[in-house]
Structure formats: C-alpha cells, structure tokens
Phi, psi and omega in degrees: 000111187295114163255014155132213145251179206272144166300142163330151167321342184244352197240097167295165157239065222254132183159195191311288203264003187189145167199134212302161203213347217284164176269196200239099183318192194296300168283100199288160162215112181282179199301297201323309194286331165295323157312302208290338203263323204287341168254353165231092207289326206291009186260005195157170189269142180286114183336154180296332191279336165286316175321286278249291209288340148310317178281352188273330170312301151339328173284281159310324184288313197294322199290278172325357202244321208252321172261008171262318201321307179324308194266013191278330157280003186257183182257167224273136158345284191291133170269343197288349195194091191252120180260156178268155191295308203307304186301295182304348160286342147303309201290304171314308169284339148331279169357292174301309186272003169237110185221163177258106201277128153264129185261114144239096187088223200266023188232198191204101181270120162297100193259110198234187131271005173345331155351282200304337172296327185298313183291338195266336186300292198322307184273325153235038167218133169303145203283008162283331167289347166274342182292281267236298152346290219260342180287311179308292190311321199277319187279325162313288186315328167296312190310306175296314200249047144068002233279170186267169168337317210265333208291298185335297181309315189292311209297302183300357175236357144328281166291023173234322171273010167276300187316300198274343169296309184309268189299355157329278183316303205300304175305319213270314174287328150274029105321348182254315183326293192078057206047000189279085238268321206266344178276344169299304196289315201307311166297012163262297170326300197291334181282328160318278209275005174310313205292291184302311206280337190258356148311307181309273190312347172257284199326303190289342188283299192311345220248329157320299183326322189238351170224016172082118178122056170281145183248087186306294195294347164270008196271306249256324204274310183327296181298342199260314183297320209277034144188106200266342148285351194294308193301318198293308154339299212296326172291328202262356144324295142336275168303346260206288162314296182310314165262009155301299212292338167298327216205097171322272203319339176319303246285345145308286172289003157298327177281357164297267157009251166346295148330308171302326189258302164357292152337277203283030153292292168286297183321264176005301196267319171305323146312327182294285146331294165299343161280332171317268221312325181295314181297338190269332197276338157312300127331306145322326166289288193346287183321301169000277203329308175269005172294136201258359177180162159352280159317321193265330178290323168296329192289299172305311188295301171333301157301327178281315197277327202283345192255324187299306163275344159071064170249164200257323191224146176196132162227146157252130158243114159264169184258101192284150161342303161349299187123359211247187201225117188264082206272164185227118159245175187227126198293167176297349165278341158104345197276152173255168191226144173248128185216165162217110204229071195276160169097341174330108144005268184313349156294320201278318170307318171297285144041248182328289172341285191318297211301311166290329208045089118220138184313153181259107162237133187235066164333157170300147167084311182316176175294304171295330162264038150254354185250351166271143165242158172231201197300160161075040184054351171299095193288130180303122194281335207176134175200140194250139149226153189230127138332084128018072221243109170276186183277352197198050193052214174293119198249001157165194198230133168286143201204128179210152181191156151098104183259150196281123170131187161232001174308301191213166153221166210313177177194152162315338184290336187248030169238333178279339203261356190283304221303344173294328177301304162335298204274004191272329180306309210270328194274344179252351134341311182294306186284335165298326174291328194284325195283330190281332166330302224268319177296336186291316159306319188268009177238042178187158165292115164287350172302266150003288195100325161329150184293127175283205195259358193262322178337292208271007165268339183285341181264355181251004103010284194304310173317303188285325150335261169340325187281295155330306151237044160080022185257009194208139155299348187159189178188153194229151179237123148278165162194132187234143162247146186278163160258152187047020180309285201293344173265010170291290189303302177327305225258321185261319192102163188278330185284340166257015169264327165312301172341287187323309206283330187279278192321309175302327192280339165281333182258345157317301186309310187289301118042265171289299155089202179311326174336347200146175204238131174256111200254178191247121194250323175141154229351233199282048184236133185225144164219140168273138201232115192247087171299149180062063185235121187227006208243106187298318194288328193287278194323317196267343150301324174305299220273301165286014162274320175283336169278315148340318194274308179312342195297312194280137194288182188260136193278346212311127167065018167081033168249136160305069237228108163262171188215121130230167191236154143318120191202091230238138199223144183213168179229141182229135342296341182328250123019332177177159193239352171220209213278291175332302176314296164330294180310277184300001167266335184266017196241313165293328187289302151332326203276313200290334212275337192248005165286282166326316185081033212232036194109217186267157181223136174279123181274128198271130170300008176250011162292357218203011199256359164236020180307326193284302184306346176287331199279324191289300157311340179287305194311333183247010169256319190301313190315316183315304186269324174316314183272007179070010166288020225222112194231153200234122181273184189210135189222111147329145176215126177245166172286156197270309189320303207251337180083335176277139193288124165248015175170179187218204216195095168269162205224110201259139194234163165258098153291117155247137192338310210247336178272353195062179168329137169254157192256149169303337185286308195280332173278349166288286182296352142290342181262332167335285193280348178270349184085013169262010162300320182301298184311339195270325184304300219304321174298322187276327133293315154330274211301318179284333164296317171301331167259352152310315214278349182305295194291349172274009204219319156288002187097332157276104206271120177259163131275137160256136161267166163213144179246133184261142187254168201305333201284319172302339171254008168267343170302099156281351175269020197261310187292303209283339184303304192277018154288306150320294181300335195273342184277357196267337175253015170072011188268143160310146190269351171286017178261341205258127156254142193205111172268126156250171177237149185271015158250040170247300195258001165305335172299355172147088182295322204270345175278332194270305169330298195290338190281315166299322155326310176283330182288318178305300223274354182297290192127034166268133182288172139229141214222135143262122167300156153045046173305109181120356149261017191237174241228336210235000194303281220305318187310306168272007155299315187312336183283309195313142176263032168321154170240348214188133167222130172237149202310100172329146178265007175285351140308318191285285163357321177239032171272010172260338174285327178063023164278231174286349221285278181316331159300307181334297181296302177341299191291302206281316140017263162318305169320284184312289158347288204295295180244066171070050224213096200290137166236110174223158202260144199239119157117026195270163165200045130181183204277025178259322185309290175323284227275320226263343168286314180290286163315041113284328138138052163290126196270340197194137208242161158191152175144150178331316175282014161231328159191153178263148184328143191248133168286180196263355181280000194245017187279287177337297163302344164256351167286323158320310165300340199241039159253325197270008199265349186271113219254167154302343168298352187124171165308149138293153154276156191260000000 
C-alpha cells in the first residue's frame, strides 16, 4: 500500500494512504523549533507554509466531523467476532513499523500493509474502535520517530478523516447490500481505495505547499493509480474475513499468516532496495566512466551520494599537497563550491577518518553527529564519512549528512554502500587528474608553461566565432621572433637558451597582461592572441609593450644576454577572416618588421599579393644559388673633380628561365625571411671580388661595394667569410667596400657597431646607404666607424628643381667634410645634376650619366670606350 510522501521541510506526512518521510528544505525548522513557533505564536507570525498546512488540518478534522458523526454509535457488522481498539492498535503499528520506504525526489513514499488491519477492523470492530485503534498505533509510530508537533498534528487528523471516510463508504455498501455478501466485499474494495486516493490527494496539496507546483491531474492519477498492491491485500483480507466468520477460533492463524506476509514483506522491500540501490551503483560507474574532467567527475560522485543516499548534503575533502583539506559540495542546482575552512569542528572529524582510515558513521540522536557542525557552525542531525583511498594512499574523505525524512537513519548497510561510491570515486578522480594533466600538456610548452600553437589555434578558432556572430568587434595575432636565438643557443649552450626562452615568455606574459593571452609557437617563436581587438593602434601598443619588455638584458648563469625580437601583427576582419589566414599574414608582417627593423609592422595587404609566386621562388632561389645561376652586374662610380672612374657598385640580378629578370626588390626579402641571405651575400662577394681581382690584373685597380642586409650584420661569422674571400682572390681589403643602411644597424645597434669595427680593423671601407632617410643619421654616424656616406638618390634627383633637395645635399656635404668623411651621390642622370654636385665640393658620383649597370664582363670594355671619349671639359654623354 503506497503510503504516500515524506512531509514538507517542517511537516511529515503520515498515515494510512500517505506517512511522512520528508527533509528539511533550504530554510530549515528543526522539530525544537516548529513546537516553539506553532505554541509559542507570540515570538512572531507563523510562516506561510505552516499556515497552509494547518489549514489543510483543519480542513480533515472538518471532513472527518461530516462523514463519521453519523456513525460513531454504531456496531461492529459482524456478530460472530468483536476485536477490541487495543488489538487493532497493535495491529496498526505492526503494520506501520514494517513498511518499504521508496525515495521520490526529496520525499520518501511509504509502503505497508495496513489493509489488512483496515478490512478485519470495517468487519469485526465498532467504528469508534477502529477510530480509537488506528489513532493510538499511529501516535506510537510518532512517538518512535520523534515525529514534530506540527507533522504529528496534520498525520493525525489525517488518520481521523481516513477512519471516518473508510467507514462511511464501507456502512453506506453495507447498507445497500441488503445481505448480499459480494456487495459487501465490493465495499470493502471501496473503502481501501477511498481510503488511499484522500491520503494521496492530501499528502500531495502538503507537499505543494512547501515546494510549489500543484498538478491536479498527475495528484488525480496518483490516487487512483498509486497503489496497485492494495486490491491484492484488500483480497487476502477478505479471505481472511470469510474464515473468521466460520471459524472464531481461525483467528491465530490469520495472525500467523499477517506475521508471515509482515516477514517476507520486509525481505521484499529491503531486496528491492538493494537492487534499486545496485542498479544506481551500476550506473554511477557507467557515469565515471565518461566523465570529461575533473569537475565533472566530483558533480557526479557528489550527486550520486546525495541521491544513493537520501541525503541533504554530500561533499569531498581532498587532501592538497599542502596538508590542507580542499573541501569541495555541490548545491541544488548541481554548481560545486570550493572551501578551505581549517580549525572547523567538522575538519576535525574528516581528520580522524584520514588519520584512522576507517568510516565515521554518526546515526541520528548519537553523540557524534551532535558533536559535528558544518559551515557557518550548522550542526549535522546525522553523518557517514568514508576515506577516500589513492594509489599511494589517502587522498581525501567522502562525507554525506542530514539523511531526508524522519522514517530511518544511516546504517552500516549505507556505510557499505558509500564506501563503494567512495572507491569508484578515488579511482576516477586519479584518472580524471591524470586526463587534466595529459590535456594541459597537449594544450601548453613544457618549457615555458605557456599555452602552445594548438591553445592558440582553438582559442582564436573561438575568438573568431565571437566575431562572426557579432559578439566581439575583431581579434588580433601577434607573432614575435627572437633575434639571433640560435647563435645563442650555439654560443651557450642549450640550457641556457631554455633559460633565456622562460625568462622572455615571462616578461611577454607580463607585458601583454590582460590584453590577451601569450603562447609559445615552438623554439624562439611566441605570438600573442588579443580577443575582441578590432582597434590597430590598442595592437600596436601591445606589440610595443612586448618589444619593450625585451629591452632590458636577460641574466642567466650571472651572464648578461640581450634579446630582441621581431613583431608582425595582423587583424580579423580586417586582414582575414579565418585562423589559417590569420596566422599567416601576421607571420608575413614579422618576416617584414625584421628585414625592416623597424618595430612592430602592421601587416600591409600588398604582402601577399604574389605569396604563391614568393613560395614558388625560395625554392628556386635556393636552386639558383646552388647552380650558381645567380649573377652581379656593376654600376660605376667616379670622382667629381678628375671624372675618373675609381670603383664600382655591385648589384645583384636573377635571370630566371621562365620569369625573365626577377627584380631585387622582390627576391631579397625572400631570401631575407627563407635563411638564403647569407648564401646569397656570400655569392655576391665571391662574384665581386673575382671581377676585382680580373680587372686589377688588366691594369685597372678598382674598388667594389656590396650592400649587406641586416640579417648580415647579425651574422658573426661575417668577418671571417669576407676575410676568407679577399685572400682566396688576392684584393687588398681597401678595395672592398660594404654598404649598410641605417635601419640595418638600427636593428641592433650595440651589435652592428661591433660588427663594423671588426670588418674596419680588417682594412674594408665602409659606406652608409640611403644616407639622410633614416630616423638616427646624425646621432649615429658619429658612432659608425665609416669612410663614406651616400646620398639617397630620392635627394639627388631633385636638385635641378633648387628646392629643399639642395640644402639637404649641401648640409650632408658639409656634414661629411666636417667629419673625415667621402661623400657620394647616387641617382645623378644628367651634367646639370654632375656639375651642381660638384660645386658643392661632392667627392663621388653614381648614376645613369655616368653609366648604366653593367654585366662585369662588359665593364673593361666600356672603361675603353669611355677613356677615348674623354675630353678635357668634362663627360659626353653617355
């Protein structure tokens, strides 16, 4: 017989068709206080939810006031047999106290046999004694389970309006019978279930009451459907009536009989229970099994103790390195909480557990759950904690309390059945750290610890999401390469480059700061990923905070180490719209900031507008200089005074089979960013020194220049190459000039100073290029260890116009003069240009009016043409 649901937080609900079970909601009112508030009103107004459920008492006394009153004198059916109020009150509480609790939700429905007291009462006791019978048992059963003042008052007027609905029904069909025996029964059947459905239907209006939501139509189903055992009792009742009345004296054995199904009743419902209960542990693995983390696997094992056990509260306290106890619960809503509350009562007990290794169990009423509290001092009526058992012991304590209802309270059978929870827990806990592990390694640098290039593509994946669907304004990538890393790594060792690589990745971090997240892309390469950045100027502040964070050197091992890097910045949508794209245009803007030197670089949309033919060229560039196909024209350069040629400009050109001339602007900075600049100087000294030394062998001692690109002055291995070269072709090293430009050594000035110092004590001239376009000439010539600075020819040019050009050319002039200094102009092409240079007092020309580049085999022969061509006046044109 479904005796109903467990009571509101302050209210069981207990009786025939329904007997409280219930917990104690989020606001508790233990039994002491529900007494205090329901008798002593004068400390404050009665909660709304007692009000309610008072009236619903009330509501039963009246019901019961309307159907018994007829019937309170009459006499028992039967003559044949009269039980006394006392026995059925026995009979009731038999009953009562062996029943099968079903946990639904937060309530506990109850399952008796009661029937059978009900049916032998209807037939042989007058209904004040059945009145009198089932009020008495029922009030024993409050009594054993503590139940409180107000749940006690509703259970009891409960049972007084079931008594008088029951004989109602029962008297008013045997009144109708007219002797007629199967309507007799048929009124027994009704009263049972009459009996059942206003139980059903009151217990559930109480149960509205405190958690909301009444459903007439699942209440309605409730009553009719929700004890689908009753009819079989209500027969075996029956049957049960039918040999009383032949036979008085049966009537021991109907109480065997009622003992016996009592018995194998409780076997029944504790199997029952316990199969429940295997099938949830059964599940519960299952659930483990597939938990994706850490969190989820505590939600689960948490949520599992609280429903396996019908518990109010279930937390873990692990055991941090520390020593300390991390406890973690999970709320009604399923979110977990994090505490650490040491010096706790309730710590101390989890404590004991670890310390003994064996379960705590603390029953309702004992001593130990009255000596435990939980946060905030809220003392626990009752609690199991189970030790928590690792592979290397203990790792922490399973804890569950406050079990829901007043029906029972723990036992060793839920001190056995935690501890199973406990060992599936400790084993998927291990296995869940190990899984957040093995994922934090495949999302992170084990050097570094930074998020790696896998991070960041999922986060800028995401980023780009957010973008897309209007959730974000953009998002921005950086990407920095250290300079010289490898000649670190060479020079040093690997271990202090790791050193270096930590220490960047820390001040990057520091750096970038909230702005965004800073990864490791692999050796010396880092990119910053800046979400909802859709603003050039916010990126480009970042990227110079992060070149900045570089300035100062790096300490490793008491060695001083400077670093700087590269930092190519790209924007989505701007620039690109998915990850791959991203990546690489900000991988091109890096490639340009370090050919340039020239900060952080904004990635420009014409980087890319030949990318298949650049990628198509490294390949055929490296092919080149392996065949040596790779060829250096020459452009004279004469003195202004005498007109005679004294050197020349080497120059480098590509033929390619299929492309025709590839222009130097474009293949250089492919060899820049592909690592063939070096092979490539080195051809292009080699080739020029070899037609020095031709033409020094013909009677003309020339000089050559070559201009070396910043990646050549980051080169240490530069001095000894061009060194190597002049002796292997015999030129005086005052022949050989090596032109820079000054944002090639603005790229790392203290470095490119030392490196020109060392090529001058070689006996190499030195020349600055495109002198008078850089940011830094003057502050930095005076440093440069130079012989000759030449004039951009976007200056030259425009000196036949007589604007600003010419003070420019004057002033550098003067400049040069002033400090020991050869000045030659580059770009003159024609003799108004030649003669206006020379009366400024220019020491050396270049340029179309004097000759256009040249291959080096055709130079000897055009030095011929132009000796006989040479008047005293000055040049012809050429």
């Amino acid at each position: 017989h479904r005796r109903g649901h467990a009571g509101p937080p302050a209210v069981g609900l207990a009786g025939r068709a329904a007997r409280s079970a219930g917990r104690k909601p989020v606001t508790r009112m233990t039994p002491a206080r529900s007494i205090r508030r329901t008798i002593a009103g004068h400390l404050g107004p009665l909660p709304r939810e007692t009000r309610l459920v008072l009236g619903v008492t009330a509501a039963l006394l009246g019901l019961a006031t309307v159907a018994g009153r007829p019937f309170l004198g009459a006499d028992s059916p039967s003559a044949s047999l009269s039980l006394p109020w006392w026995l059925l009150a026995a009979a009731f509480a038999a009953t009562e106290a062996n029943v099968l609790h079903l946990q639904v939700q937060r309530q506990a429905r109850s399952v008796s046999l009661s029937e059978l007291t009900v049916v032998l009462g209807l037939f042989f006791a007058a209904p004040l004694d059945i009145w009198i019978g089932w009020l008495v048992g029922s009030a024993a059963v409050f009594v054993v389970h503590r139940t409180s003042l107000l749940k006690a008052s509703f259970n009891l007027a409960l049972v007084t309006a079931e008594t008088a609905v029951a004989v109602a029904v029962f008297h008013a069909a045997v009144s109708l019978a007219d002797g007629r025996t199967p309507v007799i029964w048929l009124g027994a059947y009704a009263a049972a279930f009459v009996l059942n459905a206003l139980g059903v239907i009151a217990v559930g209006i109480v149960i509205a009451v405190y958690e909301g939501g009444v459903h007439p139509a699942a209440l309605l189903r409730d009553a009719v459907t929700g004890n689908p055992a009753g009819p079989v009792i209500v027969t075996v009742a029956l049957v049960g009536v039918t040999t009383l009345t032949a036979v008085a004296d049966s009537i021991w054995l109907f109480v065997v009989l009622g003992a016996l199904l009592l018995r194998a009743y409780r076997v029944f419902a504790t199997l029952t229970e316990r199969h429940r209960d295997m099938e949830r542990l059964y599940e519960f693995g299952q659930a483990l099994g597939s938990a994706p983390d850490v969190d989820h696997v505590l939600r689960t094992v948490l949520g599992e103790a609280k429903e396996l056990l019908r518990s109010e509260r279930a937390e873990v306290a692990l055991l941090t390195p520390g020593g300390e106890l991390t406890r973690v619960r999970i709320d009604a809503d399923g979110r977990l909480s994090r505490s650490v509350e040491p010096g706790s009562r309730e710590e101390h007990c989890l404590r004991g557990v670890l310390d003994g290794g064996v379960p705590l169990l603390a029953p309702r009423g004992t001593g130990a759950a009255a000596a435990g509290s939980g946060p905030a001092g809220r003392a626990f009526r009752e609690a199991i904690a189970v030790p928590l058992r690792g592979r290397d012991g203990f790792i922490g304590v399973l804890f569950v309390a406050d079990r829901l209802g007043e029906v029972r309270t723990y036992d060793q059978d839920d001190v056995r059945a935690l501890e199973t929870v406990a060992n599936h827990a400790a084993v998927a806990l291990q296995n869940g750290e190990l899984i957040e592990k093995l994922r934090y390694e495949a999302l992170h640098d084990s050097l570094t610890g930074l998020p790696n290039r896998t991070f960041l593509r999922a986060g800028l994946d995401a980023a780009l999401d957010d973008v897309h669907a209007g959730r974000a304004a953009g998002v921005a990538v950086m990407i920095l390469d250290l300079d010289r890393f490898k000649e670190i790594n060479d020079i040093l060792g690997h271990q202090h480059g790791d050193l270096l690589l930590v220490e960047v990745g820390r001040r990057l971090t520091s750096a970038v700061g909230r702005a965004g997240t800073v990864v490791r892309l692999g050796g010396d390469e880092f990119a910053a990923l800046l979400p909802d950045t859709a603003d050039e100027e916010r990126a480009l502040r970042v990227a110079g905070r992060a070149l900045r964070a570089l300035e100062l050197p790096v300490v490793v091992d008491g060695l001083e180490i400077d670093v700087s890097g590269s930092i190519g910045v790209a924007l989505a949508p701007t620039h690109a719209s998915d990850a791959a794209a991203l990546l690489k245009r900000a991988d091109a803007a890096m490639y340009l900031a370090k050919s340039s030197a020239s900060g952080p670089r904004l990635y420009e949309p014409d980087l890319d507008t030949t990318s298949p033919r650049r990628l198509t060229l490294v390949s055929e560039l490296r092919a080149a200089l392996h065949d040596d196909r790779i060829q250096v024209h020459v452009q004279p350069q004469a003195r202004l005074g005498s007109g005679a040629v004294v050197g020349v400009e080497a120059l480098v050109r590509w033929p390619h089979p299929d492309l025709g001339w590839v222009s130097p602007d474009e293949f250089i900075p492919v060899a820049e960013r592909s690592g063939l600049i070096g092979p490539l100087t080195s051809q292009v000294l080699a080739a020029s020194l070899a037609a020095c030394a031709q033409w020094r062998a013909a009677g003309h001692d020339l000089g050559v220049a070559v201009n070396l690109s910043a990646r050549s002055l980051q080169d240490a291995a530069l001095v000894d190459e061009v060194a190597r070269l002049l002796r292997r072709h015999d030129v005086p090293a005052a022949r050989l000039t090596l032109e820079v430009t000054e944002s090639s050594v603005m790229a790392d000035p203290a470095r490119a100073v030392g490196l020109l110092h060392q090529l001058r004590d070689l006996g190499v001239r030195l020349s600055v290029d495109d002198f008078g376009t850089g940011y830094s000439s003057l502050s930095y010539l005076k440093r440069l260890p130079v012989h000759e600075v030449k004039i951009d020819r976007s200056f030259v040019t425009g000196l036949r116009e007589q604007g600003e050009d010419v003070a420019i050319v004057r002033a550098i002039v003067d400049l040069g003069r002033h400090l020991g200094l050869e000045v030659l102009a580059e770009g003159v092409e024609d003799q108004e240009t030649w003669d206006l240079l020379a009366s400024m007092g220019c020491d050396l020309v270049q340029g179309w009016h004097l000759a256009r580049p040249m291959p080096t085999g055709e130079l000897l022969p055009w030095l011929v043409a132009r000796e006989r061509a040479t008047t005293p006046g000055g040049l012809r044109a050429v």
